[in-house]
Steps between C-alpha positions, in 0.01 A plus 500: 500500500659181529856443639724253307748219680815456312786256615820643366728190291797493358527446128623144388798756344580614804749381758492593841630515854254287738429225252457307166388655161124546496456567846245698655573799755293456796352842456089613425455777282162671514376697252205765512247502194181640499241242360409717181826563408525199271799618263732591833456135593584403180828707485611413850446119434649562214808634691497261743566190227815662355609469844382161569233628787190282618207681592245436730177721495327669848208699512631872585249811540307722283481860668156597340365178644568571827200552723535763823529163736835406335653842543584430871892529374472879343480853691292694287581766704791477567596455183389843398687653747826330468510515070277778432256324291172268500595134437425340177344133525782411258735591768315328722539149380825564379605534863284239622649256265848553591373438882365121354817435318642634863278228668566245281921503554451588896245172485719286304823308508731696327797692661411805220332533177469764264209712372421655204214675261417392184600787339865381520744275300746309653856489372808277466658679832147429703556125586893513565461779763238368667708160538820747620246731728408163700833459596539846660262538889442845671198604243138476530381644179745601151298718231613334152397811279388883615422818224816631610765444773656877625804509764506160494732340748636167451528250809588177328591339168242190390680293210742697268267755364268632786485703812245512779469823702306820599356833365547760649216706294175328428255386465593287226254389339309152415442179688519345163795237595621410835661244723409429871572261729211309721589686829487798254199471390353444898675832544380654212163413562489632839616859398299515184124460678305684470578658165556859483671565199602317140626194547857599307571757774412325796741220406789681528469615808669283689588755803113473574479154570817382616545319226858479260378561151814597211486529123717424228711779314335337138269354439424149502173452248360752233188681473242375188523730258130410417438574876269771596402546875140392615553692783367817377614735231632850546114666466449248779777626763410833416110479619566292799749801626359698793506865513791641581446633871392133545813373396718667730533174767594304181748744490654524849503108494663474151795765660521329823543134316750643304760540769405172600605348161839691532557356848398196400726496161815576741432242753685210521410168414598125588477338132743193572554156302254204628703243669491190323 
């Protein structure tokens, strides 16, 4: 894998709030492609010029390369017991590279960044509410696009077309675009190691780790239609499943983060404007 850099900027088209025509938003976008997946790289880049991004490329991880020494961030065992299944090496360095793009914005200079996975395309909307999200304080982490948003609760408008807020059933679904800021991602990374389950799921919960994740009620990039996950396919899931007595602590955690979700949908949050 290999995780891309982008700095978002502004089209010479474009006018905007902070500055000049042609400006660049202060703002590192990191995108996760595996190293083999030439023709994602191709349509993300691709994606990124209509929008006038600059990429920068960082070495990310490969799962299958892994050897047993790296693996000091993953709970085999645990694992099993809290989603029912064996862990795929795909899922593996999926997770881990989320944790370097993690590093990376905790490390760095930034006041947030965004994240996403090569499997996305970004969209006229993605730039302009980043630019309006800056101006708002209260949030560690935003999700820019789930697989589907139920009893969603909205907490704040962004811009003219968007809300940020909570579900109150979950999990989502995909890690695939999100938003966090750099005390976020210190946050994040403290709750999220060792791994213990998919990557996608453990992001959202932000009642385990203190931390004050929301998502948007649309979303703000597309899925590739050429996309395909190289996670695992559906044969995949089904093998690494555990029998079903064995699955019963999956179970009893599953029910018991539920109400947690709910609780944490109905809390209340302190999303306020950043004082200029």
């Amino acid at each position: 894998m290999v995780l891309l850099t982008f700095t978002l900027m502004r089209s010479t088209a474009d006018t905007t709030r902070n500055g000049p025509e042609g400006y660049s938003l202060p703002i590192p976008v990191y995108v996760i492609n595996l190293d083999r997946s030439h023709e994602r790289l191709q349509a993300v880049k691709d994606s990124a010029a209509r929008f006038h991004v600059a990429i920068h490329r960082i070495p990310a991880v490969d799962g299958r390369a892994l050897l047993p020494s790296s693996l000091a961030d993953l709970d085999e065992a645990g694992f099993r017991r809290y989603h029912g299944k064996n862990v795929m090496p795909a899922e593996i360095g999926c997770y881990f590279s989320h944790l370097n793009a993690l590093r990376e914005i905790a490390n760095g200079d930034a006041p947030h960044a965004v994240i996403v996975e090569d499997d996305i395309i970004f969209t006229h909307d993605f730039v302009p509410f980043i630019d309006a999200l800056a101006q708002v304080s209260g949030w560690d982490a935003v999700k820019l696009v789930n697989h589907r948003t139920p009893l969603f609760r909205s907490f704040r408008r962004i811009g003219s077309r968007f809300s940020i807020g909570r579900c109150a059933h979950g999990p989502l679904g995909s890690s695939a675009a999100y938003v966090v800021t750099r005390e976020g991602a210190k946050k994040i990374l403290a709750a999220l190691r060792p791994m213990r389950i998919p990557y996608d799921i453990a992001l959202e919960r932000g009642w385990s780790g203190n931390y004050a994740i929301f998502t948007t009620d649309r979303p703000l990039v597309e899925f590739s239609p050429q996309a395909v996950s190289t996670i695992a396919d559906r044969t995949a899931y089904a093998s690494a499943k555990l029998a079903v007595w064995k699955r019963i602590g999956a179970l009893m955690f599953r029910t018991s983060d539920y109400a947690r979700r709910i609780c944490f949908a109905c809390a209340p949050n302190h999303l306020t404007d950043v004082k200029e």
